[in-house]
C-alpha positions in Angstrom: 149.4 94.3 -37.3 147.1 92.4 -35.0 146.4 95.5 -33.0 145.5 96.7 -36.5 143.2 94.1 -37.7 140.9 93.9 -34.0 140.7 97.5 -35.1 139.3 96.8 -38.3 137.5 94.0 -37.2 135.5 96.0 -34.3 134.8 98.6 -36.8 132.8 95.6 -39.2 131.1 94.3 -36.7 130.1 97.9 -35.5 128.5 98.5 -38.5 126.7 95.0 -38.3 124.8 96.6 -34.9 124.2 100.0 -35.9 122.6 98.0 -39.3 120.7 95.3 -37.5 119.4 98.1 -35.6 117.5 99.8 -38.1 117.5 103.7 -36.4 118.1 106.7 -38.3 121.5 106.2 -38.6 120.8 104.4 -41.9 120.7 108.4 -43.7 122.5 109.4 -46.4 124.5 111.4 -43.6 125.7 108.5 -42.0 126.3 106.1 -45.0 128.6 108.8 -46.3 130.7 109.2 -43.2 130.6 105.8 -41.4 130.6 103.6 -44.6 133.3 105.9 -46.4 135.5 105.5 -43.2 135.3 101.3 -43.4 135.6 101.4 -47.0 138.7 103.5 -46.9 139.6 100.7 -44.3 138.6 97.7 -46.9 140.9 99.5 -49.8 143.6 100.1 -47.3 143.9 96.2 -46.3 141.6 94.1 -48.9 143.1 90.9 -48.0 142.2 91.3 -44.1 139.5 92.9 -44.4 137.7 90.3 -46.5 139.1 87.6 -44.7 138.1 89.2 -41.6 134.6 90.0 -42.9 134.5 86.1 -43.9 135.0 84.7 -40.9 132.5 86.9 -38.9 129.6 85.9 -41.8 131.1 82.1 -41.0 130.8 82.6 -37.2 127.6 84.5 -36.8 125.6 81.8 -39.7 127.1 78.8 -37.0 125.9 80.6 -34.3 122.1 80.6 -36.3 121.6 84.6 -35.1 119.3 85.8 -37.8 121.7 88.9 -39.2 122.4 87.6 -42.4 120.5 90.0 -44.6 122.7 92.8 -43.0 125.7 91.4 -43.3 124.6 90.6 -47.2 123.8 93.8 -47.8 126.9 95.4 -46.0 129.6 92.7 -48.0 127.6 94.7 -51.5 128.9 98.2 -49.7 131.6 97.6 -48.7 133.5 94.9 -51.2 130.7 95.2 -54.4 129.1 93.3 -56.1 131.3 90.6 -57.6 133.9 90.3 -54.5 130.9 90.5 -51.8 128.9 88.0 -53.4 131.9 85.2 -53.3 132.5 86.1 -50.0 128.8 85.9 -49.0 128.3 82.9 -51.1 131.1 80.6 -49.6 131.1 82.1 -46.0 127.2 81.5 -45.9 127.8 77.7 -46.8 130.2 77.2 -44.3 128.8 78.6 -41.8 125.2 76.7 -42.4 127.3 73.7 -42.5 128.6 74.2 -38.8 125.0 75.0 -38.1 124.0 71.7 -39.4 126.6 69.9 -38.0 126.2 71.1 -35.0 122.3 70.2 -34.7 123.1 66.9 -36.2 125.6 65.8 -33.1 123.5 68.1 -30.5 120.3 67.8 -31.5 119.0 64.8 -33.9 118.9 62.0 -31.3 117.0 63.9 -28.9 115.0 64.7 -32.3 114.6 60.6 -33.0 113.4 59.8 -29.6 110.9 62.6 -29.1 109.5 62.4 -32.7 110.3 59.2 -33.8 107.4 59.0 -37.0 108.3 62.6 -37.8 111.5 62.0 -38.4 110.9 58.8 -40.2 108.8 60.7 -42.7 111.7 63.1 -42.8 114.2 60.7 -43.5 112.2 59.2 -46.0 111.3 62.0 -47.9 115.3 63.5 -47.8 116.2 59.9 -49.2 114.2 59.6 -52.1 114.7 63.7 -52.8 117.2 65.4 -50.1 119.5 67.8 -52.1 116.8 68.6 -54.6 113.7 69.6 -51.9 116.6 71.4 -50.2 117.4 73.8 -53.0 113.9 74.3 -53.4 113.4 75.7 -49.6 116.8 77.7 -50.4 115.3 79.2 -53.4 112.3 80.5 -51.7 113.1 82.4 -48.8 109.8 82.0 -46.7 111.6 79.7 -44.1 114.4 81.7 -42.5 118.2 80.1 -43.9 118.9 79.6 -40.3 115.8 77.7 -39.4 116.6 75.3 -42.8 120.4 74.9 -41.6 119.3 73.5 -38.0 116.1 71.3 -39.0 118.1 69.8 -41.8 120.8 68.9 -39.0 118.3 66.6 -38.1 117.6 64.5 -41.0 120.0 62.1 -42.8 121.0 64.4 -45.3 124.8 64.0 -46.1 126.7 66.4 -45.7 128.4 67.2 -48.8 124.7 67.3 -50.2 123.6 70.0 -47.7 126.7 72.2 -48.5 125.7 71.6 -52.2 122.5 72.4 -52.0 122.8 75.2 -49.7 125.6 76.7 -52.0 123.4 76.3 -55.4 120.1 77.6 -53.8 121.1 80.8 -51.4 123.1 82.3 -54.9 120.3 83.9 -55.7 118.9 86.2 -53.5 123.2 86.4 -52.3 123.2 88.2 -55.4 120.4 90.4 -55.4 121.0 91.5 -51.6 124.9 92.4 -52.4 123.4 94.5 -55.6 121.1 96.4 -53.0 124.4 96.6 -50.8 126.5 98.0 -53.0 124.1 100.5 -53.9 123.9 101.9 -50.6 127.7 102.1 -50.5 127.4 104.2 -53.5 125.0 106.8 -52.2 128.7 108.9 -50.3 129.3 110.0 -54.0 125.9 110.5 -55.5 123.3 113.1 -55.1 119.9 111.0 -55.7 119.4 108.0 -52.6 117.0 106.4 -55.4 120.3 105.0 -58.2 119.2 102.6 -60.5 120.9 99.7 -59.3 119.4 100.5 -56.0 115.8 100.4 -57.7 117.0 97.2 -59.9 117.8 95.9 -55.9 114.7 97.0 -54.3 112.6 95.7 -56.8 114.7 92.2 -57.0 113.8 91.8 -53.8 110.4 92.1 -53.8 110.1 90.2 -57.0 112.0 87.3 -55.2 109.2 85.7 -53.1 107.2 85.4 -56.8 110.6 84.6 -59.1 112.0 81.8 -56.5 109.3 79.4 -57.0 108.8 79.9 -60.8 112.8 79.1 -60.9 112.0 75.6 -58.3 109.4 74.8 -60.7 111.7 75.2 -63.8 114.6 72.9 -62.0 112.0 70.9 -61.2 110.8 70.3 -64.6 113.7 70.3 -66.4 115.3 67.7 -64.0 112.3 65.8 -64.9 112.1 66.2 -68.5 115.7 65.4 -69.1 114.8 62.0 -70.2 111.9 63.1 -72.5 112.1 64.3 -76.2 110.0 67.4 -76.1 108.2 67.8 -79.7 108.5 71.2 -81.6 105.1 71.7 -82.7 101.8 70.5 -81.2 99.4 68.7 -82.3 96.7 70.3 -79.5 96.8 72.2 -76.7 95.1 70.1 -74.2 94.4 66.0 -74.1 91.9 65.2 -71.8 91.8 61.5 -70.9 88.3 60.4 -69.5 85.3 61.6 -70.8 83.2 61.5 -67.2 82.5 64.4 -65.3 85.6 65.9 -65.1 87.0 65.1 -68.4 83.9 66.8 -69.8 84.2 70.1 -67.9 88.0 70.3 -68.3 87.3 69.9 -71.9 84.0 72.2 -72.1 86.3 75.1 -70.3 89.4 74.9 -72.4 87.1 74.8 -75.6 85.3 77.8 -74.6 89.0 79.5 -74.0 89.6 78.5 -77.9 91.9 76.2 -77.1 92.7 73.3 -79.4 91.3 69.7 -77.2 91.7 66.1 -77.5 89.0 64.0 -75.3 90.0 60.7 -75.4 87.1 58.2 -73.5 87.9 54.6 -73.7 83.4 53.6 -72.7 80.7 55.6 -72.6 80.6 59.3 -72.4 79.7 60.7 -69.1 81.3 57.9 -67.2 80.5 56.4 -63.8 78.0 59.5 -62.7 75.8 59.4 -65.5 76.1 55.6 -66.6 76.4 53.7 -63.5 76.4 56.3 -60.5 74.7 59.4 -59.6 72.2 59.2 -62.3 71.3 55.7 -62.3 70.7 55.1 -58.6 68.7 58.8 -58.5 66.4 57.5 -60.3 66.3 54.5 -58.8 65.7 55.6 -55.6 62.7 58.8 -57.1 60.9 55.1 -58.6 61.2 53.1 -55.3 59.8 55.5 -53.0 56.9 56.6 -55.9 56.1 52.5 -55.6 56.7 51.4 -58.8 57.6 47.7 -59.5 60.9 46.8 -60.5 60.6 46.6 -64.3 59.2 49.9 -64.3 62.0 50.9 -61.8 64.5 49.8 -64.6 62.8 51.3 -67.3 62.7 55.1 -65.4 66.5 54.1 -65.2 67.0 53.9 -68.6 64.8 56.7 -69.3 67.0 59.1 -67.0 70.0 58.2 -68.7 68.7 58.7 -72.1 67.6 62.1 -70.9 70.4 63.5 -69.7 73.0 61.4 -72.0 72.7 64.6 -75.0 74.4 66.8 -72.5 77.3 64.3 -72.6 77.0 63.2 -76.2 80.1 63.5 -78.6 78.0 65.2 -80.9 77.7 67.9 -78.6 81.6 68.3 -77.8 82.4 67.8 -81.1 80.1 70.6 -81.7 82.2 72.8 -78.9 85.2 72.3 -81.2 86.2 69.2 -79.0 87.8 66.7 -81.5 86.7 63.2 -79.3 88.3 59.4 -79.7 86.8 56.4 -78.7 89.3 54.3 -77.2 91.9 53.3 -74.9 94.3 56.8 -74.2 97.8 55.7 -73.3 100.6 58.5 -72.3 103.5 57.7 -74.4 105.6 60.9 -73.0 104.7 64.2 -71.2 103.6 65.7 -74.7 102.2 62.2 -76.6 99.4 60.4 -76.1 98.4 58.0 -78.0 94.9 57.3 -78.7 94.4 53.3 -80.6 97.1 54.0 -83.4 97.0 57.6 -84.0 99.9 59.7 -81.9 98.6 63.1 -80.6 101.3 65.4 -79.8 100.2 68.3 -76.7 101.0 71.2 -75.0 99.5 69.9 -72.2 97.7 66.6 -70.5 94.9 66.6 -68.6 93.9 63.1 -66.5 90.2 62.7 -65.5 90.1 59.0 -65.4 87.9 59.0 -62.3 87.7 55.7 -60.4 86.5 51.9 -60.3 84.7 49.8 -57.1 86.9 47.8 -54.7 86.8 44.3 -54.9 87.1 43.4 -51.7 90.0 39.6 -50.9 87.6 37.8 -49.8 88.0 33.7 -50.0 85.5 32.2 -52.7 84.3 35.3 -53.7 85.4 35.0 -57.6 82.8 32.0 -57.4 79.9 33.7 -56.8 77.5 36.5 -58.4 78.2 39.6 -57.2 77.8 43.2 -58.3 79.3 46.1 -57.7 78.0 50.1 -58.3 79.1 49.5 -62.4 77.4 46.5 -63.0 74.1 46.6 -60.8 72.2 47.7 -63.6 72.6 44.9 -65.5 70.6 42.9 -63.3 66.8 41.6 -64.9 65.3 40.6 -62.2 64.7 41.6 -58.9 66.8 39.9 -56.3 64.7 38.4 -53.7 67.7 37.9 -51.1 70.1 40.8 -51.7 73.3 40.9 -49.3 74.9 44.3 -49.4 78.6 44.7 -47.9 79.4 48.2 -46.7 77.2 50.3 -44.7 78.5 53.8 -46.6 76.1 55.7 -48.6 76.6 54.1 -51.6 75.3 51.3 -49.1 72.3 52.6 -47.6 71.1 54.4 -50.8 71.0 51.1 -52.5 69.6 48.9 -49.2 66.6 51.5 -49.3 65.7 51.6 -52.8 65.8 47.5 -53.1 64.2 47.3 -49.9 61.1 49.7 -51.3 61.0 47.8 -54.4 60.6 44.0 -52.6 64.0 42.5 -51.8 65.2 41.2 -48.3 67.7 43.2 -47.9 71.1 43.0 -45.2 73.4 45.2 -44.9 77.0 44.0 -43.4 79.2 46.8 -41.8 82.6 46.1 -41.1 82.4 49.3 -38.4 80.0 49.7 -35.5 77.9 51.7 -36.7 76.7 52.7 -40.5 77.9 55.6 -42.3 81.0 56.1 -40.1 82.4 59.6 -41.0 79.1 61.5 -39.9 78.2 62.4 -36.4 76.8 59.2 -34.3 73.4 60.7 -34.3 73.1 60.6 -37.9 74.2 56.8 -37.9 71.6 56.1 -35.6 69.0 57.7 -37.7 70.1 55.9 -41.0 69.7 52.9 -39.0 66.4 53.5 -37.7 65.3 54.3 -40.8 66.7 51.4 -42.8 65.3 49.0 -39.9 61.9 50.6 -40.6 62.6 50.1 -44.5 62.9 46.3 -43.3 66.5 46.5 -44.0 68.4 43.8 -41.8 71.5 45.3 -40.5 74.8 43.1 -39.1 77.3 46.2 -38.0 80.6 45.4 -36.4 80.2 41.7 -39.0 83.1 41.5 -41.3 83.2 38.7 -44.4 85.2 35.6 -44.1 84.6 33.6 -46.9 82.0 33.4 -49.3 80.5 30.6 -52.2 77.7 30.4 -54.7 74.8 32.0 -52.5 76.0 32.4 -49.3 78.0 34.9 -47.4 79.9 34.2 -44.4 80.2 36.9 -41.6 81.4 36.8 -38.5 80.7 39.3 -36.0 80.9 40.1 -32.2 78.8 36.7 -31.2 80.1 34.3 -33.6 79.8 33.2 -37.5 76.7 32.9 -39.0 75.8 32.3 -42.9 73.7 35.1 -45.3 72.1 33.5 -48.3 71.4 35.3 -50.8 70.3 35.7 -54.6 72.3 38.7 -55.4 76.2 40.1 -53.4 76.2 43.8 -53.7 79.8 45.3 -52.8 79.7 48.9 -52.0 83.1 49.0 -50.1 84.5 51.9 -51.6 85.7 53.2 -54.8 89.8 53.0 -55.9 91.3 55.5 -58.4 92.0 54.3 -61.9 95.6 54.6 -62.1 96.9 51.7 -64.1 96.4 50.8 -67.7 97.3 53.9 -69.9 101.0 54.8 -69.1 101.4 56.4 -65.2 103.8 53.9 -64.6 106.7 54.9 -66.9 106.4 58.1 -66.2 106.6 57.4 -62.5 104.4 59.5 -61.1 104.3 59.4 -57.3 100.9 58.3 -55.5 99.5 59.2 -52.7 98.8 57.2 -49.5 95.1 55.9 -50.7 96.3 55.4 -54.0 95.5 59.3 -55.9 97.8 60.7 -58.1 99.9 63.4 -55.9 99.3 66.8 -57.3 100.0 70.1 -56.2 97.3 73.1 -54.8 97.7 73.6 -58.3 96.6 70.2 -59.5 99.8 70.2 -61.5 101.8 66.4 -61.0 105.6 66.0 -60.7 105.4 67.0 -64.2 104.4 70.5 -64.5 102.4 70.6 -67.7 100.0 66.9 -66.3 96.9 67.6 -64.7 95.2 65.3 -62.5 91.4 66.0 -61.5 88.8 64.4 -60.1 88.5 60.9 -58.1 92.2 60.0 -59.3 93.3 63.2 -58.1 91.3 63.3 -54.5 90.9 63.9 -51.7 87.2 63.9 -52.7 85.3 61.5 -54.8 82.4 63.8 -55.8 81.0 64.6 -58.8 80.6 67.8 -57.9 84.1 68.4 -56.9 85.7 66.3 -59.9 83.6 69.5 -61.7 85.1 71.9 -59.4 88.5 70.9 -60.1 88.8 70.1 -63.6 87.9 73.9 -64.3 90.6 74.7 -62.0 92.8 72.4 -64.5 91.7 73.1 -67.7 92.3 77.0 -67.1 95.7 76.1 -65.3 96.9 73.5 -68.0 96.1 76.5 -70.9 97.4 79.9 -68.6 100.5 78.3 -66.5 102.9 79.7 -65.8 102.5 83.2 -67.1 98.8 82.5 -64.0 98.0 80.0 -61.7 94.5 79.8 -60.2 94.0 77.5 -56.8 91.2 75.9 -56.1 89.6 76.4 -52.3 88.2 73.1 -50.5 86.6 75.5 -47.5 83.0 74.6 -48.3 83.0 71.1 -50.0 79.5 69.8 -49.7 78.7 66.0 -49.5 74.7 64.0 -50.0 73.1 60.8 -49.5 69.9 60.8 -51.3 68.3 58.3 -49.0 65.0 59.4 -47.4 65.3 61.4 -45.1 68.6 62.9 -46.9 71.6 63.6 -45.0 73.9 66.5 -46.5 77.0 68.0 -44.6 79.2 70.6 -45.1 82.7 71.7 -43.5 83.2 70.0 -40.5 80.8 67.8 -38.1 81.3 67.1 -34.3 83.1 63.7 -35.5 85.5 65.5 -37.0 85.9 68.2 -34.9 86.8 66.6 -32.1 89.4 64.7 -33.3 91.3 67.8 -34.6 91.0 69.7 -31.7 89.3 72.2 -32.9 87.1 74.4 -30.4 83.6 74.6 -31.7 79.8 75.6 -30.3 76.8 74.2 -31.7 73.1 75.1 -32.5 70.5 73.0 -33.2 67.1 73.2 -34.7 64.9 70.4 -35.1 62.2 70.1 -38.1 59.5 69.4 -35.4 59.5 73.1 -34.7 59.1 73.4 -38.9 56.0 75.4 -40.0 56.2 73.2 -43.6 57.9 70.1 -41.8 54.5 70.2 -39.5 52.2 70.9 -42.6 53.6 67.9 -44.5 53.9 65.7 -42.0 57.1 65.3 -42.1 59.1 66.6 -39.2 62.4 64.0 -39.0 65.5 65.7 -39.1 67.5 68.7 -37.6 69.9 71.5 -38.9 73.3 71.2 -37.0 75.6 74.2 -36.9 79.0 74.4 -36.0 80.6 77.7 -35.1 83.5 79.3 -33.6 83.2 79.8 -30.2 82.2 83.3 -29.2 81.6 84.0 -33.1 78.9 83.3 -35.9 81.6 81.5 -38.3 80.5 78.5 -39.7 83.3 75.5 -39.2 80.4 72.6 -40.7 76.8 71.8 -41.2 74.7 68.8 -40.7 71.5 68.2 -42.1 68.9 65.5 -41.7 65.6 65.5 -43.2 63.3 66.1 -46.8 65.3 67.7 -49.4 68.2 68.5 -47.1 70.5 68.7 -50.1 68.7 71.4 -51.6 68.8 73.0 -48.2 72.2 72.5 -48.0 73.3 75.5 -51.0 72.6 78.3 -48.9 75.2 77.7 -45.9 77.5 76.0 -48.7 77.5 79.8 -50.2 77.7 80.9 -46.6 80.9 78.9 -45.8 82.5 80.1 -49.6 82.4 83.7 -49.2 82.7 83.8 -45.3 79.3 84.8 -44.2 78.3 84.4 -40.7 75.2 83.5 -38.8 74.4 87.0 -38.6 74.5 87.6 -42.4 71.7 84.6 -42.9 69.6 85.8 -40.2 68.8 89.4 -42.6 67.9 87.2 -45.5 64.0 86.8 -46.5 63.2 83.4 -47.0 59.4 82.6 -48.6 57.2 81.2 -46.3 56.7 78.3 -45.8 59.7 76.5 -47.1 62.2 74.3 -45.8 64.6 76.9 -46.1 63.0 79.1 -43.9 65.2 76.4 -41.1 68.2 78.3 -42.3 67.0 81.3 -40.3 65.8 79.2 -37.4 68.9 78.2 -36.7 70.5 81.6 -37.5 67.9 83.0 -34.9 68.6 80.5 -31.8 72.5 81.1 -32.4 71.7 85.2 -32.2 69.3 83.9 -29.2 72.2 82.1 -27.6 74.9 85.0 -27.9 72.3 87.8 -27.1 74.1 90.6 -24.9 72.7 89.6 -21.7 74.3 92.3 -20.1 72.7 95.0 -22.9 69.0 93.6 -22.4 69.0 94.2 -19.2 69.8 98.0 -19.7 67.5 97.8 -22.6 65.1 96.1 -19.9 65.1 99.5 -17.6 65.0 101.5 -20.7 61.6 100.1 -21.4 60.6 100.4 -18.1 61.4 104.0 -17.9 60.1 105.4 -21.2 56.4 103.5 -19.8 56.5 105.9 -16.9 
């Protein structure tokens, strides 16, 4: 009998090889003669042949050798479909379990020591979500089982919620690879290799990689729903909540889709960018430098708002179809939102509700008469001692334009230098430039305490006192996240305080959208555009068609003068992500128009790969760099190299013309030395 069963037993794991192998003993030829023989064997004895077959799957799954796709596929052949997939099922869990078992008492403490915040982070994350995040890795197969079984060894996972998980999430594609198994077992007795459960198998299996995470996301949702009382009929398809930039565009988009949208916007329409941001301190900023006093200043303020304030209007969305509230929007469930006393019932919620200034703890502060980005516009007169905190470019906009118009102006920076995340050569222009404005700056100075006109700093050589007629805090921005229901439906945050999303801007619940500045990682107005289109055509399509938005070429301004506008990535940046880069230069003192104007501060900075004309980031510094900017941000989008720019006609003279300057030196600098020189003797020769 045992003799019997090693015989059986060397015959299984024969076929395993001959399998894993792939070669052309995987015919119709040899299924009908090999196969046939061990399924004559598997009639013969079913008990010890399945529990022989078992305790191989068991043994090699310990032993984390990557044959498991064989062996499913040879349990469907030989055993079928019902019988091969219990056997798979439960031999497959028990054998990961060793697997993790094992790496837990071999591996996780060598695991701990060496990566000790990585497998914090682990920890953490298994704690709050273990068994669940577990399934969802089982579900999609695009990290090998074997890899999941050992790196889960090395987490805190329990055991019992391992063998769960593993159990619940592998069933699926268990059953689909047994189906294609026992398919190919059935090809000894039929003429045609293409059967139709084969095809059903063959095209389960391709359809997995796209099915798995459409079923994660429905476990997902429903485990989340569960508490939730999900309406039968809508009221809308969409609610928007925040009627700035991208409330606007998520609601323009889904209105020109026909869709049915609530915009709910508890102030003014356009929010911060229009009323108190990108407008505002544009214009602003044209009126200083054109010399204007500072009533006149204000009044080209007001008239820039009032210009572009139609575009925003609620008589235009409600034009679109958009039916728009006035008030405080507060999510009562995933599909309610209530809007002051009326209930909306939606398919689908979308939150724009952008962001609000930082107030920074600073003793004494609440005493005194400060402004922040929101509220400097409300000042009459012009400040003739104006203290600025924060050296960002929200900073150094402002410090410019009041300095232009008459005020004394400091700036205090906690950091050592002003506008910390560009390159250090940028810094050191802004501060020249401010310093020529007449702009006092106090980097590396941090506040201590503060009290009716007077800031107190303190900085490398000591404390010293600011006075000042008007505090400007320009520390940074926060995202709105409090104040119109986030909190009971406990949506997670992310480390600076955004709503998590996914690339799909979809939040833990699947039919919420978040966009722009609460959403991150950017506070633009141009990406909180970007991104609510992304939403709006996501919130109305999904699931049936997701669309992801790309963050390759995200573009970033300071509208002081001269401008400095980057894309992609900057030396700064670079360098502390390792990542290899060459750079070429060209400076607007070599500018035919820079030279004509008389204005030849600045340079174009251009990062590349090494050895190629890929564009990793641009930096540029000088007149109208912004509007410079667009044609390596279009570069960067669709991929275009160095080369491709260097073809284009640009009108001369222009500014943009530097675009091909640069291009130029980089083809100068990777010229074919070894080709000119041929070319060289080639000249020579064809002269005579």
């Amino acid at each position: 009998m045992i003799c019997r069963r090693f015989i059986l037993l060397a015959g299984l794991v024969l076929l395993f090889a001959v399998l894993a192998a792939g070669e052309h003993y995987l015919g119709p030829g040899w299924i009908s003669g090999e196969i046939g023989t061990l399924h004559g064997n598997v009639e013969a004895r079913p008990i010890a042949a399945a529990g022989l077959f078992f305790l191989a799957y068991v043994a090699l799954t310990a032993l984390s050798l990557p044959a498991s796709t064989v062996l499913t596929l040879a349990s469907g052949a030989l055993f079928g479909v019902v019988e091969g997939s219990i056997l798979v099922s439960f031999a497959a869990t028990i054998g990961a379990s060793l697997a993790f078992l094992a790496a837990r008492y071999l591996l996780r403490g060598f695991a701990l020591a060496r990566f000790p915040g990585w497998s914090a982070r682990i920890d953490a994350g298994i704690a709050k979500d273990g068994v669940f995040y577990l399934i969802s890795l089982r579900l999609v197969p695009a990290v090998p089982y074997f890899a999941v079984n050992l790196l889960a060894g090395l987490t805190s996972l329990s055991l019992s919620g391992f063998y769960l998980a593993s159990q619940i999430g592998m069933l699926p594609a268990t059953i689909i690879y047994v189906n294609a198994g026992a398919s190919l077992g059935g090809l000894a007795s039929h003429g045609a290799i293409l059967t139709p459960r084969l095809v059903t198998g063959l095209v389960l299996l391709a359809a997995l990689p796209l099915l798995a995470p459409r079923l994660r996301d429905a476990l997902t949702a429903r485990r989340f729903y569960a508490r939730w009382t999900k309406p039968k009929r809508f009221d809308c398809d969409i609610v928007v909540i925040g009627g700035g930039a991208a409330g606007l565009v998520a609601a323009y988009v889904a209105s020109a889709l026909k869709a049915r949208v609530t915009l709910i916007e508890r102030a003014a329409m356009g929010g911060d960018c229009l009323n108190t941001g990108c407008v505002p301190s544009k214009a602003l900023l044209h009126a200083a430098r054109a010399g204007l006093g500072f009533a006149q200043a204000k009044a080209a303020v007001t008239a820039a708002i009032a210009g572009i304030a139609p575009h925003d209007s609620i008589e235009r969305y409600a034009a679109l179809g958009v039916d728009v509230r006035h008030g405080q929007a507060f999510i009562e469930s995933p599909w309610q939102v209530r809007a002051g006393s009326d209930k909306i019932t939606t398919r689908a919620i979308i939150i724009a509700a952008g962001a609000a200034p930082v107030i920074p703890p600073i003793p004494g502060l609440a005493d005194c008469t400060y402004a922040t980005s929101e509220t400097l516009w409300d000042i009459e007169a012009l400040p003739a001692r104006l203290v600025i905190l924060g050296g960002g470019p929200i900073g150094c906009e402002m410090a410019q334009a009041f300095a232009q118009l008459g005020s004394r102006v400091t700036v205090v920076e906690a950091a050592p230098r002003l506008m910390l995340r560009e390159d250090d050569e940028v810094s050191v222009l802004m501060a020249e430039t401010l310093s020529a404005n007449g702009v006092k700056l106090l980097t590396a100075h941090r506040p201590i305490a503060a009290q009716p006109g007077m800031l107190r700093v303190e900085g490398p050589d000591g404390a010293c006192d600011l006075p000042f007629d008007r505090l400007l805090l320009a520390v940074g921005r926060k995202p709105r996240i409090s104040g119109y229901g986030l909190e009971a439906l406990g949506l997670p945050l992310n480390k600076p305080g955004t709503i998590e999303t996914n690339p799909w801007l979809q939040t833990l619940y699947p039919n919420i959208f978040a966009c722009g500045d609460v959403a991150g990682p950017y506070q633009f107005t141009h990406m909180a555009g970007y991104q609510a289109g992304f939403a709006a055509l996501n919130a109305l399509l999904a699931p049936f068609w997701r669309l992801r938005p790309r963050y390759t070429a995200v573009p970033a301004v300071t509208f002081t003068s001269p401008e400095i506008a980057r894309v992609g990535l900057n030396e700064r940046e670079a360098v502390e992500r390792h990542i290899a880069y060459k750079v070429t230069r060209y400076d607007f003192s070599e500018l035919d128009r820079a030279i004509a104007e008389g204005d030849i501060v600045g340079f174009v900075k251009v990062l590349t790969k090494p050895r190629s004309d890929k564009i990793l980031g641009v930096t540029i510094a000088g007149a109208h760099a912004g509007e410079m900017l667009t044609g390596f941000i279009i570069a960067m989008q669709y991929n275009l190299g160095l080369k491709k720019l260097l073809g284009v006609i640009y009108p001369y003279p222009t500014r943009s013309e530097a675009i091909r300057a640069v291009a130029g030196k980089w083809r100068q600098d990777h010229a074919p030395k070894r080709a000119l020189v041929w070319l060289e003797r080639l000249h020579r020769w064809r002269r005579g």
